[in-house]
C-alpha positions as a LaTeX table, in Angstrom:
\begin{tabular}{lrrr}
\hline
Residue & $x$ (\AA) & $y$ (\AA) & $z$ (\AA) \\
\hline
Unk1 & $-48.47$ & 142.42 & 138.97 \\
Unk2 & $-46.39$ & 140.08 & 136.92 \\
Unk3 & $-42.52$ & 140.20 & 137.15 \\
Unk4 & $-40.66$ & 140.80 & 133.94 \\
Unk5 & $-40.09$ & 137.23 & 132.05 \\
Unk6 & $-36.51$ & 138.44 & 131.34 \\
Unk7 & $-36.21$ & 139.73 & 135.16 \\
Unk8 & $-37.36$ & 135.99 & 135.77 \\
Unk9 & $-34.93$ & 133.92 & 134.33 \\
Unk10 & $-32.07$ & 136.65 & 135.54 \\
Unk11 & $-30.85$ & 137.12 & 132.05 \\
Unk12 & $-30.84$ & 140.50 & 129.64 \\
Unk13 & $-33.39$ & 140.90 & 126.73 \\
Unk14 & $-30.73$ & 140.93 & 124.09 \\
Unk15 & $-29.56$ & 136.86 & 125.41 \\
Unk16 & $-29.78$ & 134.29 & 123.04 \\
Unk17 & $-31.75$ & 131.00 & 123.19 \\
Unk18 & $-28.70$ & 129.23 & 124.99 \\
Unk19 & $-28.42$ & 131.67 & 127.60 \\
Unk20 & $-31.80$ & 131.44 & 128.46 \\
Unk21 & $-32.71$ & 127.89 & 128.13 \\
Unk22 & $-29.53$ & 127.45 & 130.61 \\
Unk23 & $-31.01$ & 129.96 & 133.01 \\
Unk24 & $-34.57$ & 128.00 & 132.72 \\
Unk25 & $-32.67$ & 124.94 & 133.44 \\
Unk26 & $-30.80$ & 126.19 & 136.67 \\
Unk27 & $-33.81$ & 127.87 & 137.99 \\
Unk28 & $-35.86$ & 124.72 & 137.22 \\
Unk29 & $-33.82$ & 122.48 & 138.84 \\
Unk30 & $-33.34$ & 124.05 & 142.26 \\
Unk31 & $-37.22$ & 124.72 & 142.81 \\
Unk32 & $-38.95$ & 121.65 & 140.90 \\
Unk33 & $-41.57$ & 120.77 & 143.51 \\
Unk34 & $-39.45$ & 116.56 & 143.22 \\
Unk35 & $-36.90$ & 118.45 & 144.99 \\
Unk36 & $-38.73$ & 120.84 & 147.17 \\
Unk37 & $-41.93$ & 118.50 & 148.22 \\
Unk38 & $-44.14$ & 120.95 & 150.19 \\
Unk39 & $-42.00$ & 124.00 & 149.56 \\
Unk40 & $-44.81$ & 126.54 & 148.18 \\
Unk41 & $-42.55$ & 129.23 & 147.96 \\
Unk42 & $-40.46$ & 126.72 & 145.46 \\
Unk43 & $-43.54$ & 125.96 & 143.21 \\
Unk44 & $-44.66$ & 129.36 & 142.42 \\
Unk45 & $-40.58$ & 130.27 & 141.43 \\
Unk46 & $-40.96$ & 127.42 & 139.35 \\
Unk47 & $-44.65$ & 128.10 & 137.84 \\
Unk48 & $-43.15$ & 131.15 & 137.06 \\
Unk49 & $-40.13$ & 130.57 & 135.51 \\
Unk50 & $-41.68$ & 128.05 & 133.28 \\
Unk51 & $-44.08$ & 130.26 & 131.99 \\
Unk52 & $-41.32$ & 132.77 & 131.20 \\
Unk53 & $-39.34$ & 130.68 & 129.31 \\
Unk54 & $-42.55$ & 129.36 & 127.48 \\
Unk55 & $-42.53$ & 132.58 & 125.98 \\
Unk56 & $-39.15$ & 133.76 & 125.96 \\
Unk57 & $-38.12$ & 129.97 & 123.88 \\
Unk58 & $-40.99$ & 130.96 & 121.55 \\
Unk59 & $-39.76$ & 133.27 & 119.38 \\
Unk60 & $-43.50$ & 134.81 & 117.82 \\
Unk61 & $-44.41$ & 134.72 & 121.37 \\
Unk62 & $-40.99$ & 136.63 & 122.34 \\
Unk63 & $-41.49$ & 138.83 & 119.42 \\
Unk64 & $-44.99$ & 140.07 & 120.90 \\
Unk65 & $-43.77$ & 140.23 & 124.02 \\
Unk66 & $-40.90$ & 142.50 & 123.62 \\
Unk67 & $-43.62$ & 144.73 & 121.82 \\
Unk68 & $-46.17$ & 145.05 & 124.15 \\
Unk69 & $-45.10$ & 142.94 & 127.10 \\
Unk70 & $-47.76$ & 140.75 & 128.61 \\
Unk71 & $-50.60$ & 141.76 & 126.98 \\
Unk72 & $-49.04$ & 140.75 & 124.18 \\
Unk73 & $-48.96$ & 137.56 & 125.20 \\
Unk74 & $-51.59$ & 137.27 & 127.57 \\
Unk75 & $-54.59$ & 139.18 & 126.86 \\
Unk76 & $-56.65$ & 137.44 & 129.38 \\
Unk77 & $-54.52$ & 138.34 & 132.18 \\
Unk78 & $-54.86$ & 134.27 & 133.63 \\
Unk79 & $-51.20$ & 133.39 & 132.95 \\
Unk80 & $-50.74$ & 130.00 & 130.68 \\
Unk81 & $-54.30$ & 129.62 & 129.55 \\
Unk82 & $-54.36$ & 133.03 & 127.35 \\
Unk83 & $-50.89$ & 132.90 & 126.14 \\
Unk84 & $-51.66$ & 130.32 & 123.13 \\
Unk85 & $-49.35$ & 127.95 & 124.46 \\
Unk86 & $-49.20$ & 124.19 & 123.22 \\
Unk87 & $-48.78$ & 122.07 & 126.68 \\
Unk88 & $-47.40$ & 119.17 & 124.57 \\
Unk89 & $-44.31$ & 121.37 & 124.15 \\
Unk90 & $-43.84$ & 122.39 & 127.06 \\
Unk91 & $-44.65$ & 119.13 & 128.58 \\
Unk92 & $-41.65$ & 118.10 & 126.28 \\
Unk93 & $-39.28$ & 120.72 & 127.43 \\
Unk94 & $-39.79$ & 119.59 & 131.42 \\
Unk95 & $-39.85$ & 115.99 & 130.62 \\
Unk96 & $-36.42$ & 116.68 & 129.52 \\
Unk97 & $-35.08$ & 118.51 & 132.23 \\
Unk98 & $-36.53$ & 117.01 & 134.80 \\
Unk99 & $-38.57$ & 113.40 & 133.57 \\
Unk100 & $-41.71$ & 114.40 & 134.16 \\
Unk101 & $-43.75$ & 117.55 & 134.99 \\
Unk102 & $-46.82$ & 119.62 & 132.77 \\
Unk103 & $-48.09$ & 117.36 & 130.66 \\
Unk104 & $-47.01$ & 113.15 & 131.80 \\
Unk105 & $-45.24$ & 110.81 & 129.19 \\
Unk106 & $-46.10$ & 107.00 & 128.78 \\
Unk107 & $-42.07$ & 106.64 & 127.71 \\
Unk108 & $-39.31$ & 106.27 & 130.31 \\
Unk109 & $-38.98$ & 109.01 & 132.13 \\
Unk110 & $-35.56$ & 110.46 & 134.32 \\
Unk111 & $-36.09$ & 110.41 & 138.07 \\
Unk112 & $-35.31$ & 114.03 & 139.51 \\
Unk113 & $-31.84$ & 114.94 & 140.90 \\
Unk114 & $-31.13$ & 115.29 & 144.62 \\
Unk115 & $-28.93$ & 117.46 & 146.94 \\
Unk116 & $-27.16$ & 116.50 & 150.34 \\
Unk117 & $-25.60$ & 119.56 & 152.21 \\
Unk118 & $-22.73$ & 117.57 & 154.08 \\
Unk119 & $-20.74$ & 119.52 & 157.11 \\
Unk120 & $-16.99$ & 118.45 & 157.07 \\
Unk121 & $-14.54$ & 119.41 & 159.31 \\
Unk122 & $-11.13$ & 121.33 & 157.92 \\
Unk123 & $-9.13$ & 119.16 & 158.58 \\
Unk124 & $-11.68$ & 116.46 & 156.69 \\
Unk125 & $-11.65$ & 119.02 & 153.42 \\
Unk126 & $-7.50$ & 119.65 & 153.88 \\
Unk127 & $-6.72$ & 116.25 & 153.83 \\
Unk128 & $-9.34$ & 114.22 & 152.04 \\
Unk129 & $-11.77$ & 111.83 & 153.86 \\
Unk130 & $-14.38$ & 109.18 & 153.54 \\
Unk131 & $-18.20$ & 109.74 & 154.66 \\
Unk132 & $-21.05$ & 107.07 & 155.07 \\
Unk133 & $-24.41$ & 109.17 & 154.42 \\
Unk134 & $-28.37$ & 108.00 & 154.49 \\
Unk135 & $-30.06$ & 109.66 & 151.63 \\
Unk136 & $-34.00$ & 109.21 & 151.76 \\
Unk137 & $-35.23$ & 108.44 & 148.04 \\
Unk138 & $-37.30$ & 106.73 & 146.05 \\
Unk139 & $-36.27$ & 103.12 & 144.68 \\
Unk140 & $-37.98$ & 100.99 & 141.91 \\
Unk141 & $-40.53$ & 98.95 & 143.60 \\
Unk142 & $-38.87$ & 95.21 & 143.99 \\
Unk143 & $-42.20$ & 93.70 & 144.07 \\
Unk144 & $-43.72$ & 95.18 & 140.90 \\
Unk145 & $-40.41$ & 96.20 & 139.36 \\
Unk146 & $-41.85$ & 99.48 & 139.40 \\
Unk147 & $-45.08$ & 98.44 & 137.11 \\
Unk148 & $-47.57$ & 99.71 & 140.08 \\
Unk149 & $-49.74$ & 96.68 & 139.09 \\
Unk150 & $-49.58$ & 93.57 & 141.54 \\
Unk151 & $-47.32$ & 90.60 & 140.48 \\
Unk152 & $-48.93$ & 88.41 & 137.63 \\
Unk153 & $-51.30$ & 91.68 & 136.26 \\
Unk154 & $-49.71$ & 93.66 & 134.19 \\
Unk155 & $-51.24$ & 97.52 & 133.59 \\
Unk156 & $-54.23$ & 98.15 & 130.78 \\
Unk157 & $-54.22$ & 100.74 & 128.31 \\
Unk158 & $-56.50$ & 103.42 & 128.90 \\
Unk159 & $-59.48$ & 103.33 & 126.87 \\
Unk160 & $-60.04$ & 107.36 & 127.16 \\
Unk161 & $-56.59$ & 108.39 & 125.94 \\
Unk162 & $-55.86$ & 105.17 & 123.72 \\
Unk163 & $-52.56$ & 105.08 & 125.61 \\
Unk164 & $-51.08$ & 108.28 & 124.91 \\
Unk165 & $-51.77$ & 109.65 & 128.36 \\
Unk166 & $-52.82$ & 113.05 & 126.90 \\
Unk167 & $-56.41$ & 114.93 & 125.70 \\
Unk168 & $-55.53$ & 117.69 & 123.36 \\
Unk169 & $-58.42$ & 120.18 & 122.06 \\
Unk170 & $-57.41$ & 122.79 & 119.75 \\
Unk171 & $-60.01$ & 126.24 & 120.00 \\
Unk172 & $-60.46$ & 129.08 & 117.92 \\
Unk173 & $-59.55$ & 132.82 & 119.70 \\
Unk174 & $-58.71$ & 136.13 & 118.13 \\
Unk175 & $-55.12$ & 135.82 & 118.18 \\
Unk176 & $-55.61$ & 132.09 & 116.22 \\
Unk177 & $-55.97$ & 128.93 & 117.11 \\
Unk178 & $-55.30$ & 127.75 & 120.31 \\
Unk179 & $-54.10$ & 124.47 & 121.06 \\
Unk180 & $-53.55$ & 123.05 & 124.62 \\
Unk181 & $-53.16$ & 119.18 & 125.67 \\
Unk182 & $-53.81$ & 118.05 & 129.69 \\
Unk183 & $-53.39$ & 115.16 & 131.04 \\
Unk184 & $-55.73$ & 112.05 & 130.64 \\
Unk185 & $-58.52$ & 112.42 & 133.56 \\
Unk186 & $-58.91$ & 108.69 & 133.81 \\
Unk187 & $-55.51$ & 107.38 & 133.83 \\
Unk188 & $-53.54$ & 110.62 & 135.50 \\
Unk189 & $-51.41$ & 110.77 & 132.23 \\
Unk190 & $-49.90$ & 107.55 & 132.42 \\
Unk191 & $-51.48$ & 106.26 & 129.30 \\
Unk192 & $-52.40$ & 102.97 & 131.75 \\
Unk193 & $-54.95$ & 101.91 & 134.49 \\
Unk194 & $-54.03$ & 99.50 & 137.12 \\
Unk195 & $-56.88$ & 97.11 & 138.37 \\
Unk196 & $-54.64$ & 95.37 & 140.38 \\
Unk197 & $-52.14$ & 97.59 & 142.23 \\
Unk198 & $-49.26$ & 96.11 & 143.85 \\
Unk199 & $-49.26$ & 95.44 & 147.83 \\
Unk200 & $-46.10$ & 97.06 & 148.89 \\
Unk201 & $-46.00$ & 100.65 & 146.50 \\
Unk202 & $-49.92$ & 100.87 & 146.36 \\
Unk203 & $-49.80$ & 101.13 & 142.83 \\
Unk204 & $-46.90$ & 103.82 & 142.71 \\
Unk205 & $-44.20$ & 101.44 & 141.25 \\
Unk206 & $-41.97$ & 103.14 & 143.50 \\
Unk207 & $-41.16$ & 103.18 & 147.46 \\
Unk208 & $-39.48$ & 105.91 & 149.94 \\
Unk209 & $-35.76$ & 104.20 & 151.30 \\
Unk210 & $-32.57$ & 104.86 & 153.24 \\
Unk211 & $-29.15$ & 104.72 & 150.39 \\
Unk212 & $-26.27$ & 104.45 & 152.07 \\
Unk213 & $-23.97$ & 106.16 & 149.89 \\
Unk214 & $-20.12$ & 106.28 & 150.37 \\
Unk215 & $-18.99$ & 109.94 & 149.98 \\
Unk216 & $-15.15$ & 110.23 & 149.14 \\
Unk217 & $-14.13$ & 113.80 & 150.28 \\
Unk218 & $-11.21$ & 115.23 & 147.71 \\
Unk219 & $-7.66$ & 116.38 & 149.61 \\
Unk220 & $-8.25$ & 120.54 & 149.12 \\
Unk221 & $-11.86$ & 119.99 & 149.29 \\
Unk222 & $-13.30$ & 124.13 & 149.25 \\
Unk223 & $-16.25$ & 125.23 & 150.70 \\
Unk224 & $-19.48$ & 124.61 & 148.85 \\
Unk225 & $-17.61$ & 121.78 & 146.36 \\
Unk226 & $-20.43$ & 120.48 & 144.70 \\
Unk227 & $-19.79$ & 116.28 & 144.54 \\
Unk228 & $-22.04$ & 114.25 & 141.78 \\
Unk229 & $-22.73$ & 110.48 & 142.19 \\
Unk230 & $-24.05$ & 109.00 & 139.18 \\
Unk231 & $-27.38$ & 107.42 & 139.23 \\
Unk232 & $-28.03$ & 107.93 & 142.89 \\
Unk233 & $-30.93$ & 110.01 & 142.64 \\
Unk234 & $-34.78$ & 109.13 & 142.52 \\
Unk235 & $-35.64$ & 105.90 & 140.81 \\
Unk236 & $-37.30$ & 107.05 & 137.14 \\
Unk237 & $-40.52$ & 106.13 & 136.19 \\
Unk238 & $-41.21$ & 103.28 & 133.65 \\
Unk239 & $-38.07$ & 101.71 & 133.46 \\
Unk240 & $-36.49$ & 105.18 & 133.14 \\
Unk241 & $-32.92$ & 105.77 & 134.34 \\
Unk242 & $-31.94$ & 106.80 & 138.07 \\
Unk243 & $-31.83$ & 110.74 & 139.05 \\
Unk244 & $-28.04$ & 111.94 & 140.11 \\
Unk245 & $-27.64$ & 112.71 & 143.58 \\
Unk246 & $-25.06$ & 116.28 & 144.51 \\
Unk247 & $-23.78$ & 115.81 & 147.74 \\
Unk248 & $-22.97$ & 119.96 & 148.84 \\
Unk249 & $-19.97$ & 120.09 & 151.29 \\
Unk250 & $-19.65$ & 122.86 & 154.09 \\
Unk251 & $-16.71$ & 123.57 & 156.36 \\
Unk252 & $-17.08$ & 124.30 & 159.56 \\
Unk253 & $-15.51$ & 127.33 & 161.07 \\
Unk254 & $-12.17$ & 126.28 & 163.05 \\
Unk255 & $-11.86$ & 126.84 & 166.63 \\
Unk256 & $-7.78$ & 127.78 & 166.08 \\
Unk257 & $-7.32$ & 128.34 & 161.81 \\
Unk258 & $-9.24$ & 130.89 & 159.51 \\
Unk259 & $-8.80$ & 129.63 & 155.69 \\
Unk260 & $-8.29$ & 131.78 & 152.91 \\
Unk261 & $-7.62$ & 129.99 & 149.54 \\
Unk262 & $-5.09$ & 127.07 & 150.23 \\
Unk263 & $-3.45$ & 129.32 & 153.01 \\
Unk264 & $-4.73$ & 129.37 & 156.70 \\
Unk265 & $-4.21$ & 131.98 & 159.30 \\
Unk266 & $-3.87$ & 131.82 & 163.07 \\
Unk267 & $-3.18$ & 134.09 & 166.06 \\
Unk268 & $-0.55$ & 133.21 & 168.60 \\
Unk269 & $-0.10$ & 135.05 & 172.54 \\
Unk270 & 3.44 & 135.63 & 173.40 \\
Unk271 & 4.39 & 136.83 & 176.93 \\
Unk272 & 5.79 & 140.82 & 177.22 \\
Unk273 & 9.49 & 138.84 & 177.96 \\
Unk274 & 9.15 & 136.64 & 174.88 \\
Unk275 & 8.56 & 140.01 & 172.48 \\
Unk276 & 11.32 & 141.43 & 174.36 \\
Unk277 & 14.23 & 139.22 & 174.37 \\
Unk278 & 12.97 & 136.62 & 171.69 \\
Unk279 & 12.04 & 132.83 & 171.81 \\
Unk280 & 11.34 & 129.84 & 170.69 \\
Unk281 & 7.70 & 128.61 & 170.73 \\
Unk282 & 5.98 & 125.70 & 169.54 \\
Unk283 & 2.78 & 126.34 & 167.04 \\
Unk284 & 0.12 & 124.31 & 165.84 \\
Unk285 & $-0.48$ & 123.84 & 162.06 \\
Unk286 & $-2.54$ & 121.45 & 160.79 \\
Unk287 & 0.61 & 119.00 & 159.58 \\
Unk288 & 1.41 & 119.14 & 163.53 \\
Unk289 & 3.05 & 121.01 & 165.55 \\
Unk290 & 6.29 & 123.12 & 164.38 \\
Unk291 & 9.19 & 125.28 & 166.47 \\
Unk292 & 8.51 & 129.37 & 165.37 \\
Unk293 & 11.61 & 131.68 & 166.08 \\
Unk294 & 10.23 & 134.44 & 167.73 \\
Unk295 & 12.87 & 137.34 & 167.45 \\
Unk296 & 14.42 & 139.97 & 169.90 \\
Unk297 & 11.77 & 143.02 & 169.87 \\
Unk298 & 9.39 & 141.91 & 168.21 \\
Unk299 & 6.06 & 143.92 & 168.01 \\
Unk300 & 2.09 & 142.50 & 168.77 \\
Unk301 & 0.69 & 141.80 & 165.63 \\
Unk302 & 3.58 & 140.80 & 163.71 \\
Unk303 & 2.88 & 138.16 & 160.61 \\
Unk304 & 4.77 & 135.06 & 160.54 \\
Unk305 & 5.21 & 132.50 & 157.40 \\
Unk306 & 4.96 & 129.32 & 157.74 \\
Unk307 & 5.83 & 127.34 & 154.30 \\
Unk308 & 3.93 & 124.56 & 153.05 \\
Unk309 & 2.33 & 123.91 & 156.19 \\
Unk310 & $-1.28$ & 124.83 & 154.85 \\
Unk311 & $-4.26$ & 123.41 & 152.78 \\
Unk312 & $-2.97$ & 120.81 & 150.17 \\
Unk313 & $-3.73$ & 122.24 & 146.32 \\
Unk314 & $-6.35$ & 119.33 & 144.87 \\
Unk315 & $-4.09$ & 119.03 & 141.89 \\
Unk316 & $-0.03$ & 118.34 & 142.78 \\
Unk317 & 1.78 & 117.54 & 146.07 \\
Unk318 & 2.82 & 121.08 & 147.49 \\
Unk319 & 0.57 & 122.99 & 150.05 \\
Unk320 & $-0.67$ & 126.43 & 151.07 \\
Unk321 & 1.20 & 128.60 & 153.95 \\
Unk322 & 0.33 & 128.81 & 157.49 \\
Unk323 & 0.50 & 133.09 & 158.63 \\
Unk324 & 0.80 & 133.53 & 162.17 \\
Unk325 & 0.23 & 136.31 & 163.72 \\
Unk326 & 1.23 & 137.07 & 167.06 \\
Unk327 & $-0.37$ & 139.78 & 169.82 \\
Unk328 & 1.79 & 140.22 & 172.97 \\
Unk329 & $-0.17$ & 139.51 & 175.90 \\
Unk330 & 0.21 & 142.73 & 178.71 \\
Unk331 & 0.32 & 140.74 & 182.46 \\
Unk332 & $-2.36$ & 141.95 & 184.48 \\
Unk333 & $-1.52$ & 140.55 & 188.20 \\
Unk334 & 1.98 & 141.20 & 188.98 \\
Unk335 & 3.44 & 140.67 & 192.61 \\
Unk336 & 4.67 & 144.02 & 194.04 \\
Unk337 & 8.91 & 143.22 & 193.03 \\
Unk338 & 7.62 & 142.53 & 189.38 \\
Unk339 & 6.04 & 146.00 & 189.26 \\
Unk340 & 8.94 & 147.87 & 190.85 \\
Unk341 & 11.17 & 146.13 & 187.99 \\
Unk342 & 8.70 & 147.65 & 185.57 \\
Unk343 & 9.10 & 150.68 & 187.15 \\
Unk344 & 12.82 & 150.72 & 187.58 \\
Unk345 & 12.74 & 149.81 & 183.25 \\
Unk346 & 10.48 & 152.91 & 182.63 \\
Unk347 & 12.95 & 155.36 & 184.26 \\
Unk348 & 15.85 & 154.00 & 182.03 \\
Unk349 & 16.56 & 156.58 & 178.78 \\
Unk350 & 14.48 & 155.12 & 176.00 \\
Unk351 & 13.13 & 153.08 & 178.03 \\
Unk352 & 16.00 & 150.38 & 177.10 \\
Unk353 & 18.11 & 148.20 & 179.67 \\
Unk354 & 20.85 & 149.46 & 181.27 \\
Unk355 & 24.21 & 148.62 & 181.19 \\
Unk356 & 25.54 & 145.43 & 182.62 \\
Unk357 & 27.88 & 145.59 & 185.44 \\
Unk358 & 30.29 & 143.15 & 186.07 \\
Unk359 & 28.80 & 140.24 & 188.83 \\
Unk360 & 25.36 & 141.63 & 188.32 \\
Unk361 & 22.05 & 140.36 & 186.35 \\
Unk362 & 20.85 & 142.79 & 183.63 \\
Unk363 & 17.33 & 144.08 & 184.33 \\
Unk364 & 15.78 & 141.92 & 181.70 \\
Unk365 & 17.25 & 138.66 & 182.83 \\
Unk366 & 15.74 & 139.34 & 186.41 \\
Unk367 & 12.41 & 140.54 & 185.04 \\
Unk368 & 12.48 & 137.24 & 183.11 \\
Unk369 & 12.82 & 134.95 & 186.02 \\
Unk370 & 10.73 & 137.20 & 188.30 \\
Unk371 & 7.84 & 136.64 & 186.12 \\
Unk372 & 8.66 & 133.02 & 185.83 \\
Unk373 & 8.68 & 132.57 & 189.49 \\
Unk374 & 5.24 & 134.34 & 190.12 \\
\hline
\end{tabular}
């Protein structure tokens, strides 16, 4: 059973023609079959959300079909070949978006868009960075200069489509006339026949390559930034321009921060002494290493702030906090002197040190340097 054309696209039935030519246009581009070769799963999303928005841009064809849904549309139940549908339009509407696709154009024609998921590391997307990447895409022929035909031919019009790279038949149906237009049988839509193909692209005008492409990494960089290079896509066909390329950038989790905005978070051990009587310790951040006061008593888990010590805001000069959270670490092998200690604290009232007597070392001091010596 068919899904819902407005289900589809992901948009409500009362949208306008904007919202859902822009939902077309996303879907479209993430599963056109240019940027998903052999993806099946791709094609049909795309087969089907072009023949939803062949309706739903239509707006007799939307009218019927907010009436009485698809058989309003589609009597015959066999998707675009019932509906009515003129495939010169709708060859018009992907040759827009995309440069080709449905019905072919003998004009230039865009190459498709490509994407490159690249994995950075946090300190790469804090700080800004510079990446060397190979993209695999297709590049204008430099033998034929992306005329297919070998050098000194040039390609012949088609006799069977006079050039226009189209056949269109109009038939009569019970709902009206129906006009569709394919693509030329003898020339494949391109309006031309090679005799001669070229050597090198076998006729294609185009040929599969490495582009080494300089990536420049932003300072604040988040995770999934999307980065678009101009031009760096798929070679268009017949002298049409260059595809963009959108280079996708994941983080990789930290072995030592957790990021959340601009701020990043960390967890610190302290000994049992340190908690007790306070200290100074030394903790990472990513602008290098910084002194932390630990205080007298303090308790596991407590949140520290460290100013402007975390991820650099893309716009201005001032940074994030670093929050560090500390968890008092319980000893677990303790020499026989350093558990009567322990035991000689938990008899105190309140379990707090005793007095100091004159000449003598209070029970935290030699607790302190017992555990040091172990």
């Amino acid at each position: 059973m068919k899904r819902d054309y407005y289900e589809v696209l992901g948009v409500a039935k009362t949208s306008g023609m904007d919202e859902i030519k822009k939902a077309y246009r996303t879907i479209a581009r993430e599963n056109h079959p240019d940027v998903n070769p052999g993806n099946k799963q791709a094609e049909e999303r795309f087969k089907e959300a072009t023949e939803a928005y062949a309706v739903l841009s239509d707006e007799e064809k939307r009218d019927k079909y907010d009436r009485f849904g698809h058989a309003g549309v589609d009597p015959s139940g066999q998707g675009f070949g019932g509906m009515g549908m003129d495939f010169g339009d709708l060859g018009d509407i992907l040759g827009m978006f995309f440069g080709g696709g449905g019905v072919r154009r003998t004009g230039p024609a865009r190459g498709a868009d490509l994407r490159y998921d690249l994995t950075i590391t946090l300190e790469d997307a804090a700080f800004g960075s510079e990446k060397v990447i190979e993209v695999p895409a297709a590049e204008t022929c430099s033998e034929c200069h992306g005329s297919g035909a070998a050098p000194g031919t040039s390609p012949e019009k088609c006799s069977q489509c006079n050039g226009t790279g189209t056949i269109r038949s109009v038939q009569r149906t019970p709902l009206g006339q129906m006009a569709t237009t394919r693509s030329c049988p003898a020339c494949g839509g391109t309006g031309s026949r090679i005799a001669h193909p070229c050597a090198k692209c076998s006729g294609r005008g185009k040929v599969r390559a490495l582009k080494e492409i300089k990536v420049t990494v932003p300072k604040g960089s988040e995770h999934g930034l999307n980065l678009r290079y101009s031009g760096r896509g798929e070679a268009g066909d017949r002298g049409g321009e260059n595809g963009d390329l959108y280079v996708v950038l994941n983080i990789k989790a930290h072995e030592f921060f957790e990021r959340r905005g601009n701020d990043v978070y960390c967890e610190v051990p302290i000994s049992f002494v340190q908690a007790a009587l306070g200290d100074d310790i030394e903790v990472n951040t990513l602008h290098g290493p910084v002194k932390l006061r630990i205080p007298e008593g303090t308790q596991t888990s407590r949140i520290f702030r460290i100013r402007d010590k975390g991820v650099p805001y893309r716009r201005g000069n001032s940074n994030g906090d670093q929050h560090v959270r500390v968890v008092v670490v319980t000893p677990t092998k303790l020499s026989e002197h350093q558990k009567n200690l322990l035991r000689e604290f938990g008899d105190l009232p309140n379990g707090g040190p005793p007095a100091q007597q004159e000449g003598k070392k209070s029970f935290w001091k030699k607790l302190k340097e017992s555990i040091q010596d172990s």
